[in-house]
SEFIZA-3560 file (N, C-alpha, C; in Angstrom, 3 decimals):
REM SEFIZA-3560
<numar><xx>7.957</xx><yy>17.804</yy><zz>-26.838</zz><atom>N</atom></numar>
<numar><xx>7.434</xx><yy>18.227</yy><zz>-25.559</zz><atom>CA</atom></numar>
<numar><xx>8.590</xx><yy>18.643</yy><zz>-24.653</zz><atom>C</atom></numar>
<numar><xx>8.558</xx><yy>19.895</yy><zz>-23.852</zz><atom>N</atom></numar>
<numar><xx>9.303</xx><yy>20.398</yy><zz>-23.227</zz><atom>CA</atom></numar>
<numar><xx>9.364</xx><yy>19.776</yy><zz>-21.558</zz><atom>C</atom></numar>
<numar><xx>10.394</xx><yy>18.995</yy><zz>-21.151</zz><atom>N</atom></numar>
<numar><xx>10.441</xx><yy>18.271</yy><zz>-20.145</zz><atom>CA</atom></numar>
<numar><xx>10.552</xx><yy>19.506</yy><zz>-18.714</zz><atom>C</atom></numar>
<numar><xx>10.241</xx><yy>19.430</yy><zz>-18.060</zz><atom>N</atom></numar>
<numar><xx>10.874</xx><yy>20.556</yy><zz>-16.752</zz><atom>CA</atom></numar>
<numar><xx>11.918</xx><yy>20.172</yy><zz>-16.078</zz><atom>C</atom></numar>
<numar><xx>12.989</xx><yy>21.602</yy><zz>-15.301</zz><atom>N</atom></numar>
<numar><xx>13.910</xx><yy>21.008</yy><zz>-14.728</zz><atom>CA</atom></numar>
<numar><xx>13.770</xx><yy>21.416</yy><zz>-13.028</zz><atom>C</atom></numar>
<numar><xx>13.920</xx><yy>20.250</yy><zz>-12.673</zz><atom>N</atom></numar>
<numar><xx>13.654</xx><yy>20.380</yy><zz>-10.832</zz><atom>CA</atom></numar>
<numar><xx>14.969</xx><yy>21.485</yy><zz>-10.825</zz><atom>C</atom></numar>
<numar><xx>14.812</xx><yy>21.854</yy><zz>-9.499</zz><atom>N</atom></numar>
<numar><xx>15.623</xx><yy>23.214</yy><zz>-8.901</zz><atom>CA</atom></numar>
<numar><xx>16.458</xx><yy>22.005</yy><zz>-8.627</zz><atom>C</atom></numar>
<numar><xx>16.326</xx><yy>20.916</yy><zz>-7.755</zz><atom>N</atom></numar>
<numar><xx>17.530</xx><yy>20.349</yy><zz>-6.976</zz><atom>CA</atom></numar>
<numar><xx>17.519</xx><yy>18.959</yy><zz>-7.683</zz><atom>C</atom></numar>
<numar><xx>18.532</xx><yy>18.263</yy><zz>-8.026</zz><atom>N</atom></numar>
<numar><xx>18.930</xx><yy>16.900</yy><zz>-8.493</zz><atom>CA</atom></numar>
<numar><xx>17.985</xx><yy>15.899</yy><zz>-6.999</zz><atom>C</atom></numar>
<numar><xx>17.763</xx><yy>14.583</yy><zz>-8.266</zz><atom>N</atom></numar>
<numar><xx>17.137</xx><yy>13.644</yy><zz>-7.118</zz><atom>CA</atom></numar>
<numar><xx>18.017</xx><yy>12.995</yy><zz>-6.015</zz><atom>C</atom></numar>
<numar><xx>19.842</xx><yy>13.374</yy><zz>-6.121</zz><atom>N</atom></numar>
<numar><xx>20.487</xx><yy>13.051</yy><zz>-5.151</zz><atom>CA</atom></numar>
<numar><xx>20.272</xx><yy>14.173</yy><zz>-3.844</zz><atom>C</atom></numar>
<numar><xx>20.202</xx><yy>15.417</yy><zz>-4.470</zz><atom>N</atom></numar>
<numar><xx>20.455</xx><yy>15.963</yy><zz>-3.414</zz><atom>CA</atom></numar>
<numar><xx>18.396</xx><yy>16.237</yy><zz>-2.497</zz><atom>C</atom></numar>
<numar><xx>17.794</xx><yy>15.573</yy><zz>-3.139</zz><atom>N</atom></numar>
<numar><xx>16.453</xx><yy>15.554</yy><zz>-2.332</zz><atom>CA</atom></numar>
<numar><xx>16.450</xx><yy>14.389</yy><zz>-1.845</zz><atom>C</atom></numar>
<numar><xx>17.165</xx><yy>13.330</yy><zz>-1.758</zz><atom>N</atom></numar>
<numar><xx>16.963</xx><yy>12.013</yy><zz>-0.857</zz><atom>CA</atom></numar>
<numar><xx>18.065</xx><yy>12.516</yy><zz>-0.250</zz><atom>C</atom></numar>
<numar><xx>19.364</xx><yy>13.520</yy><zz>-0.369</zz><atom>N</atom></numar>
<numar><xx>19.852</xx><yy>14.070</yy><zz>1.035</zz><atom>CA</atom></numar>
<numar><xx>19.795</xx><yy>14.174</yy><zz>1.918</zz><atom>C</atom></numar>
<numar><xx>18.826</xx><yy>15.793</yy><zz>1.547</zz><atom>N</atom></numar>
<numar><xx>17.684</xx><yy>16.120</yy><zz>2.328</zz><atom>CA</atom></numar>
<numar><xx>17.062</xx><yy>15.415</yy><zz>3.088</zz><atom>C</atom></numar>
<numar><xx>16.381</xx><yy>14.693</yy><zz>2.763</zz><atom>N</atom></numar>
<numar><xx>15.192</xx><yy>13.659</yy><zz>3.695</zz><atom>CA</atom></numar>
<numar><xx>16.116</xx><yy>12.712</yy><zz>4.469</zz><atom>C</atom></numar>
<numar><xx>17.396</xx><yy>12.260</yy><zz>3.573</zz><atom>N</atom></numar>
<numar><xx>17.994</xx><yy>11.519</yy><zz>4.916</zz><atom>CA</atom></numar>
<numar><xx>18.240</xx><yy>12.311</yy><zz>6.039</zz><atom>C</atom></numar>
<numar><xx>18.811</xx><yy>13.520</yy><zz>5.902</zz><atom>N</atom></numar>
<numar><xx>19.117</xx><yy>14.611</yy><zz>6.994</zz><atom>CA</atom></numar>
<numar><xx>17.681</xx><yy>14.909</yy><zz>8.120</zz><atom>C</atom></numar>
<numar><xx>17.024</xx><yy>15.231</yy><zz>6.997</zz><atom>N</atom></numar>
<numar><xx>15.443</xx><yy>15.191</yy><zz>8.320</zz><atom>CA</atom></numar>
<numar><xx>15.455</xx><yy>13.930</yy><zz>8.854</zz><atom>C</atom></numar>
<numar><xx>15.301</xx><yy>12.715</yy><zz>8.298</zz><atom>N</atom></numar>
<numar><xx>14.991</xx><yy>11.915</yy><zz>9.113</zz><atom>CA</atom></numar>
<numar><xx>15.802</xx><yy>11.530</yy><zz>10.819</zz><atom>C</atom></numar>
<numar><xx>17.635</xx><yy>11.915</yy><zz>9.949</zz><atom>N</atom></numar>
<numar><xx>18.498</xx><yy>11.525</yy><zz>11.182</zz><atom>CA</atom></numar>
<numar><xx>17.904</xx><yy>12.512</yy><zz>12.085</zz><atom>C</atom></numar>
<numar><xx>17.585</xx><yy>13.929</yy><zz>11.808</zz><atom>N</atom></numar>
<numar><xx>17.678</xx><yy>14.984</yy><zz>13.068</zz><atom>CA</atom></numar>
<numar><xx>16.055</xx><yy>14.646</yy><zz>13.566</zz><atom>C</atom></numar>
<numar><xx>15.133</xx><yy>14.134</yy><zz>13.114</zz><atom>N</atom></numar>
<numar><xx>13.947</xx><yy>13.248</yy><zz>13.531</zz><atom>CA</atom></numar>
<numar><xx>14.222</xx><yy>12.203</yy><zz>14.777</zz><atom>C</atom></numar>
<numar><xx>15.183</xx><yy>11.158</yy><zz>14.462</zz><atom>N</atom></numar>
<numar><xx>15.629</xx><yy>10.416</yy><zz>15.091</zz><atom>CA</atom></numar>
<numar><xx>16.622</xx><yy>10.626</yy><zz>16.153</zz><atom>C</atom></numar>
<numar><xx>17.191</xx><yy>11.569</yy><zz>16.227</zz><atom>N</atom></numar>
<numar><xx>18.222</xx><yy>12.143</yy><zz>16.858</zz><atom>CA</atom></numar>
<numar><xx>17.313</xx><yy>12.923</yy><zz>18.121</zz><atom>C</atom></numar>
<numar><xx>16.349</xx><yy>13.828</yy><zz>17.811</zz><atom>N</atom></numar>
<numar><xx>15.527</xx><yy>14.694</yy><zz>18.623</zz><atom>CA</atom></numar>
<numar><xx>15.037</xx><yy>13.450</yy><zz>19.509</zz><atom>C</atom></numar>
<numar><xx>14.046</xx><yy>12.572</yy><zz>18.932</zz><atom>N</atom></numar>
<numar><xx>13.836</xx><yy>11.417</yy><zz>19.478</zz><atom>CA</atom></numar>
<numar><xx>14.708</xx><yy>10.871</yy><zz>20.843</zz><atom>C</atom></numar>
<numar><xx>15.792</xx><yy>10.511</yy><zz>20.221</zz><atom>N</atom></numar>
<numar><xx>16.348</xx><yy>9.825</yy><zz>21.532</zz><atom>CA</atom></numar>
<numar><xx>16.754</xx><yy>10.600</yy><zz>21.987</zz><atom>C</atom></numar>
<numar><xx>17.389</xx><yy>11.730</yy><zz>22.213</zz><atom>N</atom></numar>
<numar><xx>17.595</xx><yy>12.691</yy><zz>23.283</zz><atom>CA</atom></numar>
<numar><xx>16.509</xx><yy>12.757</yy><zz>24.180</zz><atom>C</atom></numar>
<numar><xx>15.225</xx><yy>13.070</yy><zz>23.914</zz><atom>N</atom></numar>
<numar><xx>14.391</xx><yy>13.197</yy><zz>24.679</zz><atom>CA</atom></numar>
<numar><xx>14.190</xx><yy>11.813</yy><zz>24.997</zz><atom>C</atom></numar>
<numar><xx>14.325</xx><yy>11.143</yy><zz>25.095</zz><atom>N</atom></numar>
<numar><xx>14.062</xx><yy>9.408</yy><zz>24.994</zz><atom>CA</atom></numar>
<numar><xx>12.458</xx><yy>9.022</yy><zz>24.976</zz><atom>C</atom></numar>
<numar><xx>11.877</xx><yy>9.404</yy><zz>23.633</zz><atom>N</atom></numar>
<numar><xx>10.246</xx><yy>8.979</yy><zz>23.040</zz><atom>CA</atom></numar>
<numar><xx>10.894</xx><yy>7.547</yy><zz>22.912</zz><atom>C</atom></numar>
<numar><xx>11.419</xx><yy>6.670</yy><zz>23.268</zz><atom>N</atom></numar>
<numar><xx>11.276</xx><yy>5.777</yy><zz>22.556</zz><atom>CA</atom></numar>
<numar><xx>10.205</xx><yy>5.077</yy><zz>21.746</zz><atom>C</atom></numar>
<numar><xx>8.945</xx><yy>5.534</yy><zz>22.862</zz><atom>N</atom></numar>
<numar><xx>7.711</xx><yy>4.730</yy><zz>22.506</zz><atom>CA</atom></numar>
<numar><xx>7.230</xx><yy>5.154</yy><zz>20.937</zz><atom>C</atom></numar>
<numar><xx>7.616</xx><yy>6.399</yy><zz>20.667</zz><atom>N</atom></numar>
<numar><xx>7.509</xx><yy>7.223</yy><zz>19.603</zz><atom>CA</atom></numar>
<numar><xx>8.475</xx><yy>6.478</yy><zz>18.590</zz><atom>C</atom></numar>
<numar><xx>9.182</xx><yy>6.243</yy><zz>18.394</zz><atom>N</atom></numar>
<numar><xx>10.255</xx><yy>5.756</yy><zz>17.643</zz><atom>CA</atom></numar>
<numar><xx>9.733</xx><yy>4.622</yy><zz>17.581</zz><atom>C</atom></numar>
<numar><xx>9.418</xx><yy>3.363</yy><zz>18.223</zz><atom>N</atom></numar>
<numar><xx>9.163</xx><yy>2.438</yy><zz>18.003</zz><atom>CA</atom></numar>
<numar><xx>8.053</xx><yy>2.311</yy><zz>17.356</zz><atom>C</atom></numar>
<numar><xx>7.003</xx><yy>3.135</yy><zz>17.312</zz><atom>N</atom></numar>
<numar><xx>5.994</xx><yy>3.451</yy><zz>16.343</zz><atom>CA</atom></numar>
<numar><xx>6.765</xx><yy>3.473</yy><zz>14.912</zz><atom>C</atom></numar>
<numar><xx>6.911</xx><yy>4.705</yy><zz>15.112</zz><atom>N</atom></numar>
<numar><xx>7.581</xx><yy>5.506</yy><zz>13.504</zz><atom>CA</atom></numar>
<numar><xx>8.502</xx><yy>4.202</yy><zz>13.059</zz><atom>C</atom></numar>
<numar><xx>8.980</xx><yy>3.677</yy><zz>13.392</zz><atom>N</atom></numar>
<numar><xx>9.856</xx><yy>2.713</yy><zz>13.165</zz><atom>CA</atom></numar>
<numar><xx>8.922</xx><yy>1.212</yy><zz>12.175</zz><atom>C</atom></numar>
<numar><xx>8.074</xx><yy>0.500</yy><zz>13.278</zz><atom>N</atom></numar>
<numar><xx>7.260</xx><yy>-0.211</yy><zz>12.850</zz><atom>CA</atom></numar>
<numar><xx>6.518</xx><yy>0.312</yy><zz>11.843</zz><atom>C</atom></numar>
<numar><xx>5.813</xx><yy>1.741</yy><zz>11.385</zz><atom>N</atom></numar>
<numar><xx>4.619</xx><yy>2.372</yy><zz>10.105</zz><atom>CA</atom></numar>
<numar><xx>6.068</xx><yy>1.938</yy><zz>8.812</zz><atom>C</atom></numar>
<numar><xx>6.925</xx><yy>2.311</yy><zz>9.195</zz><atom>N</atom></numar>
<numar><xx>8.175</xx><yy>2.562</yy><zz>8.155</zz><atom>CA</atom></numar>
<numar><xx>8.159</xx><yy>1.196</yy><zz>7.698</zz><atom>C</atom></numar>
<numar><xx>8.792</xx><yy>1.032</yy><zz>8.143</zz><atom>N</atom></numar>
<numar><xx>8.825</xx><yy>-0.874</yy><zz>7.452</zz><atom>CA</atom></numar>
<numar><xx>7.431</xx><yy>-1.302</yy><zz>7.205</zz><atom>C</atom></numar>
<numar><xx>6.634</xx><yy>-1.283</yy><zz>7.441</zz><atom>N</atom></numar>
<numar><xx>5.378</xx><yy>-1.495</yy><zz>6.757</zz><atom>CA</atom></numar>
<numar><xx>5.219</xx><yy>-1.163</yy><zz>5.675</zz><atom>C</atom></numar>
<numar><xx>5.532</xx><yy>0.573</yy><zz>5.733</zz><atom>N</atom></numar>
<numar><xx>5.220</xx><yy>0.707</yy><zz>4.246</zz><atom>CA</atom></numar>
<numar><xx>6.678</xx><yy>0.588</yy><zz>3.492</zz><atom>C</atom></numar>
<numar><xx>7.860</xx><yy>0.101</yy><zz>3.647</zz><atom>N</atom></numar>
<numar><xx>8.596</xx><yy>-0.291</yy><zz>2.933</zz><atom>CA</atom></numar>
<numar><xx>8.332</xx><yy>-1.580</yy><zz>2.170</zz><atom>C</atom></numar>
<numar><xx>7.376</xx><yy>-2.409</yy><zz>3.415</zz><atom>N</atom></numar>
<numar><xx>6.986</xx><yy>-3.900</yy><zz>2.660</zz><atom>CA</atom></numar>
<numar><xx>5.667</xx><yy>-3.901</yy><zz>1.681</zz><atom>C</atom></numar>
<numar><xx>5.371</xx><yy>-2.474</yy><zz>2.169</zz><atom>N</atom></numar>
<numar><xx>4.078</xx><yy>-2.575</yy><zz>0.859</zz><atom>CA</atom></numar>
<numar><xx>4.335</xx><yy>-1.985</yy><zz>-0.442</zz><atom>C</atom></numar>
<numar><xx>5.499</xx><yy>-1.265</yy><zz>-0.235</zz><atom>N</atom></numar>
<numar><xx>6.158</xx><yy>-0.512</yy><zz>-1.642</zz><atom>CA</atom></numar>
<numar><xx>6.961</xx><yy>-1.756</yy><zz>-2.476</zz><atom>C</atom></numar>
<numar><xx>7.689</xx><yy>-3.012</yy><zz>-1.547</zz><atom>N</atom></numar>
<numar><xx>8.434</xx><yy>-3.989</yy><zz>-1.999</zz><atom>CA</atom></numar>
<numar><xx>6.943</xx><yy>-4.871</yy><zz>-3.072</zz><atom>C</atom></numar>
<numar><xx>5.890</xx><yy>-4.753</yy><zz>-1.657</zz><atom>N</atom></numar>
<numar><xx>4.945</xx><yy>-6.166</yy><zz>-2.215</zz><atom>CA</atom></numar>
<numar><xx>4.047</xx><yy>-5.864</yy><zz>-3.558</zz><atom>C</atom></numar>
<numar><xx>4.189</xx><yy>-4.490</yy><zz>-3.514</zz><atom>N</atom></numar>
<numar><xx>3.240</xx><yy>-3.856</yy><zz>-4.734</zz><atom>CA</atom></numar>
<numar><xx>4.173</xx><yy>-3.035</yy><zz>-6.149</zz><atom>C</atom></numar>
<numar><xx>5.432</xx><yy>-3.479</yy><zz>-5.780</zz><atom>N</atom></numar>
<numar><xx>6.200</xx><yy>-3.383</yy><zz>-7.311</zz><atom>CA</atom></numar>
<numar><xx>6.235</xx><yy>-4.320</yy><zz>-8.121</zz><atom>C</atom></numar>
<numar><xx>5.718</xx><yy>-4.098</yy><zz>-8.861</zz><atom>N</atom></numar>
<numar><xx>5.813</xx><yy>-4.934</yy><zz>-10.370</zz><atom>CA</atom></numar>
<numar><xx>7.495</xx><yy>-4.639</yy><zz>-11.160</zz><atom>C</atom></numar>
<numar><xx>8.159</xx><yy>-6.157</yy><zz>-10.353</zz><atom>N</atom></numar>
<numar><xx>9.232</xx><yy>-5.971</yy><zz>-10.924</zz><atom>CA</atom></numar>
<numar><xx>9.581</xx><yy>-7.231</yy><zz>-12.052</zz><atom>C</atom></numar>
<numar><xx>8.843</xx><yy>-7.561</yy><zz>-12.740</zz><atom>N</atom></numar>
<numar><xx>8.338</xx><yy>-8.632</yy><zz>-13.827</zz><atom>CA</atom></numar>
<numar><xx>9.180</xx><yy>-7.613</yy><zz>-15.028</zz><atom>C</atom></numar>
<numar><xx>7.996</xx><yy>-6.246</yy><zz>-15.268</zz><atom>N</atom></numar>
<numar><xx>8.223</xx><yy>-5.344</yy><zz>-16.422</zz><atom>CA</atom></numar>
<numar><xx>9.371</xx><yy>-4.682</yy><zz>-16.712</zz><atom>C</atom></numar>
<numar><xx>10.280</xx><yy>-4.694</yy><zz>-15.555</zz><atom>N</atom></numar>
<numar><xx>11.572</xx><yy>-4.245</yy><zz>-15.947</zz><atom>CA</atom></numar>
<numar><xx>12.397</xx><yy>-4.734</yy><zz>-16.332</zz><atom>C</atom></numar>
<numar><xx>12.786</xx><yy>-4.221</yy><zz>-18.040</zz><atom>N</atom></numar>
<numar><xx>13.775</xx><yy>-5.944</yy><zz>-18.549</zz><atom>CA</atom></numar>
<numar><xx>14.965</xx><yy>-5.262</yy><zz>-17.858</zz><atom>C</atom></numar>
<numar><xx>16.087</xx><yy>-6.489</yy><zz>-18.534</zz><atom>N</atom></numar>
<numar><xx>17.208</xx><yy>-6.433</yy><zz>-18.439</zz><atom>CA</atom></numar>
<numar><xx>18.360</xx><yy>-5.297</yy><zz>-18.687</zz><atom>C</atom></numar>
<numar><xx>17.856</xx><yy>-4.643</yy><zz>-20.069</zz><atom>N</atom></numar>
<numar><xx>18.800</xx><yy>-3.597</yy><zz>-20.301</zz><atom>CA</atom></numar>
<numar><xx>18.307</xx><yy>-2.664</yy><zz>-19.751</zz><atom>C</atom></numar>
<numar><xx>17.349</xx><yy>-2.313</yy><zz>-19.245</zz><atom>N</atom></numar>
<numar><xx>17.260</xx><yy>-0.973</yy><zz>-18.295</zz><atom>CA</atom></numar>
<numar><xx>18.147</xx><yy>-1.110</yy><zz>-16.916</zz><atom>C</atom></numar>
<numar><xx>17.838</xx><yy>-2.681</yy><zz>-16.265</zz><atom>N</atom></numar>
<numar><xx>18.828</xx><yy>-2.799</yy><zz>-14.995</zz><atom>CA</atom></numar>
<numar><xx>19.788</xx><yy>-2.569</yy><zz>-14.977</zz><atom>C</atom></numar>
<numar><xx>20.476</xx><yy>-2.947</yy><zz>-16.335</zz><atom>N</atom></numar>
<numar><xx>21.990</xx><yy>-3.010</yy><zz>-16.320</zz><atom>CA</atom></numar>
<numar><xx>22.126</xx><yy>-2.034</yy><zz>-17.107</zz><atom>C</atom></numar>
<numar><xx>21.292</xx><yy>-0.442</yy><zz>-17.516</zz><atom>N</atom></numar>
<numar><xx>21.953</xx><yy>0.966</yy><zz>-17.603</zz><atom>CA</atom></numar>
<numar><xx>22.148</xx><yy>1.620</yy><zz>-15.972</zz><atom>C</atom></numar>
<numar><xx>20.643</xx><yy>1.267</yy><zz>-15.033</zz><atom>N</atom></numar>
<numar><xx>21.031</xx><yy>1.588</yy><zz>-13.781</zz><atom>CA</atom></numar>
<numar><xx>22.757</xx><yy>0.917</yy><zz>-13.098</zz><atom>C</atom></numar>
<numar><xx>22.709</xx><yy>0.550</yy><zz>-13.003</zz><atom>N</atom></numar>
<numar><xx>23.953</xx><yy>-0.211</yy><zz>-12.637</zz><atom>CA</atom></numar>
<numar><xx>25.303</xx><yy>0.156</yy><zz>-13.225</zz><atom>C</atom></numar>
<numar><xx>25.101</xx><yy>1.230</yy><zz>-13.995</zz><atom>N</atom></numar>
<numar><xx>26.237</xx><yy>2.051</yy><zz>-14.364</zz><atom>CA</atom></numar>
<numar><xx>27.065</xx><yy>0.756</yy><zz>-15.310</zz><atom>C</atom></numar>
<numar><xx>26.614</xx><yy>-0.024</yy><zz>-15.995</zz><atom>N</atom></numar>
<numar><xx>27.414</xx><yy>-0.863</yy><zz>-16.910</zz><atom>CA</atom></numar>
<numar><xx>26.983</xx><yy>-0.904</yy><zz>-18.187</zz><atom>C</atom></numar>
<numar><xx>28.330</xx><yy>-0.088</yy><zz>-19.057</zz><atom>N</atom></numar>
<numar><xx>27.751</xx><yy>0.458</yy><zz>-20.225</zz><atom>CA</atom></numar>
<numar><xx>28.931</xx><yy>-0.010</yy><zz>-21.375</zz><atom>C</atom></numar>
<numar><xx>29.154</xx><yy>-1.747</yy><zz>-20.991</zz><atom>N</atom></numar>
<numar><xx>29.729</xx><yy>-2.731</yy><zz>-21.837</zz><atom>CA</atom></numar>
<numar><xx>28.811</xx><yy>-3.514</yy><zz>-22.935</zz><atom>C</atom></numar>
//
């Protein structure tokens, strides 16, 4: 089976999104939304804690962690 190849590496698309987010956050306080930010802020961590609370990290053995981890002893 023929796999596809993205146009851009997955480093340079979490770049990206870090870059939107800073100039997100940046627009923000210039104009001073804080109230806005403190929203966006609180949804974020929410769903960071629901991405944490709903990973099944049981199924991931050991030698996959430690290929992420760049250790290839």
């Amino acid at each position: 089976m023929e796999q596809k190849q993205s146009r851009f590496s997955r480093r340079s698309v979490a770049l990206f999104w870090l870059a939107l987010v800073a100039v997100v956050i940046g627009v923000l306080i210039y104009f001073e939304q804080v109230a806005v930010l403190y929203v966006l802020a609180s949804i974020s961590l929410m769903v960071l804690l629901l991405v944490v609370g709903f990973s099944d990290l049981e199924k991931i053995s050991r030698d996959k962690a430690e290929g992420f981890a760049g250790n290839s002893d």
